[in-house]
C-alpha positions in Angstrom: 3.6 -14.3 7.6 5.7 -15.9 5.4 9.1 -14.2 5.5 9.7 -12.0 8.6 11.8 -9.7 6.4 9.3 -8.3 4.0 7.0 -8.2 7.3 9.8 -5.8 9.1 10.4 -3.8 6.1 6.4 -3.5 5.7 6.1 -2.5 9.2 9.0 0.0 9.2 8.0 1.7 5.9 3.9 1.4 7.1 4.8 3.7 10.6 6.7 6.4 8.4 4.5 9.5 7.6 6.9 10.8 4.9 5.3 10.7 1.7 8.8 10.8 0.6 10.1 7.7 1.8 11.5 4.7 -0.1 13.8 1.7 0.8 14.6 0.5 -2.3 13.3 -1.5 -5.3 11.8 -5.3 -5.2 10.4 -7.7 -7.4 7.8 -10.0 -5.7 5.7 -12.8 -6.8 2.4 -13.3 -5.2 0.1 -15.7 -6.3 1.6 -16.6 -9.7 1.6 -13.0 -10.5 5.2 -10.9 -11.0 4.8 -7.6 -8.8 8.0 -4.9 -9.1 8.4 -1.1 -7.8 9.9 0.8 -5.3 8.8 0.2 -1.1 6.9 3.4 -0.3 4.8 4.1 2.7 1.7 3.8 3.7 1.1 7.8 3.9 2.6 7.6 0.7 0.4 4.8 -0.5 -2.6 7.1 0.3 -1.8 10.3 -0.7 -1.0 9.1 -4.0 -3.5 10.4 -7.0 -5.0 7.2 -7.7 -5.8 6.4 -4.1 -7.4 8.9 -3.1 -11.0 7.5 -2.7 -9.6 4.2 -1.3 -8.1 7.3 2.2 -11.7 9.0 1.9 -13.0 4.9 2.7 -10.4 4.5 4.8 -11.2 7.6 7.1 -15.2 6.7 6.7 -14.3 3.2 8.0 -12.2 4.8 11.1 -14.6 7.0 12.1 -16.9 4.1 12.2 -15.9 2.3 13.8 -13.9 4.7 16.2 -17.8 5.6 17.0 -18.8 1.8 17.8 -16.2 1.4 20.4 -17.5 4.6 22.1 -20.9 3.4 21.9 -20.0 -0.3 22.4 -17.0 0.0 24.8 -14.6 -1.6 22.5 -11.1 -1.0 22.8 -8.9 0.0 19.8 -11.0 -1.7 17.7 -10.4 0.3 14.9 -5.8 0.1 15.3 -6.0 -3.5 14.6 -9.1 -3.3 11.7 -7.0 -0.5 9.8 -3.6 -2.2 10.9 -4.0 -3.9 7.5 -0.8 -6.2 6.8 0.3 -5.1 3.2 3.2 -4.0 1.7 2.9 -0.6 -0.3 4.5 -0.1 -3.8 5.0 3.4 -6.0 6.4 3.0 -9.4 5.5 -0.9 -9.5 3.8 -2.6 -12.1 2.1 -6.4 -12.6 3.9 -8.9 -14.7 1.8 -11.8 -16.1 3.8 -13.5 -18.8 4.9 -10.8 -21.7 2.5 -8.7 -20.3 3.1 -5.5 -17.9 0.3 -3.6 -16.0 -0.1 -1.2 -16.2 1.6 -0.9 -20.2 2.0 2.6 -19.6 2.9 4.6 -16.4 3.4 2.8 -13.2 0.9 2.0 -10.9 0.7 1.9 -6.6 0.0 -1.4 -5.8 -0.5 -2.5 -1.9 0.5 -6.3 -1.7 -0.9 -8.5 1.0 2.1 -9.9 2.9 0.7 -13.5 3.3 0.4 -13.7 -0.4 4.6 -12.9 -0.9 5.7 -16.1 -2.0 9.2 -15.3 -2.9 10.8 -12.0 -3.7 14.4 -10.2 -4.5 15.7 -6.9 -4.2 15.5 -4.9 -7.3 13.4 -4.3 -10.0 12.5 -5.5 -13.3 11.6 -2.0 -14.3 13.7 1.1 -15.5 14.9 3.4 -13.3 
């Protein structure tokens, strides 16, 4: 982890189960690419419209692997597999160059925290 900030923030706002939660607006690059919205959680994340397949795949995957370590004797194997270490956006949208993505709308985006490079507090889109 890069920055232990944006991993306490992603860890604070990741354990919340209000879909309602927020702590603020950031702009982020990550890999050359300009990421900005609002910090949401991770219930948030997946209860949101456009993810909904992505918490049907993420309950499949659960299940699955809740049922090898039953039949394999594993223990918690499936806390540290969906333990993902992201960062979880609502309102956000990509910047590359002139460009905004999506042009319309705004967008949840998950952002791996190992892939933060630098970041700042605010947004570069209306509120």
């Amino acid at each position: 982890m890069k920055n232990p900030l944006i991993k306490y923030v992603a860890i604070e706002m990741g354990q919340s189960k209000d879909v309602n939660a927020a702590a603020g607006r950031i702009t982020l690059s990550s890999n050359g690419v300009i990421i900005s919205g609002t910090i949401t959680s991770k219930e948030a994340f997946y209860k949101a419209e456009q993810s909904k397949l992505l918490e049907l795949w993420r309950q499949d995957v659960a299940k699955a692997l809740k049922d090898m370590e039953e039949d394999q004797g594993l223990d918690r194997a499936q806390d540290e597999y969906l333990d993902e270490p992201y960062l979880y956006l609502k309102d956000a949208a990509y910047f590359h160059g002139a460009q905004r993505l999506p042009s319309q709308g705004d967008a949840y985006i998950a952002v791996a925290l190992d892939s933060i490079d630098s970041f700042s507090m605010g947004s570069l889109l209306p509120v």
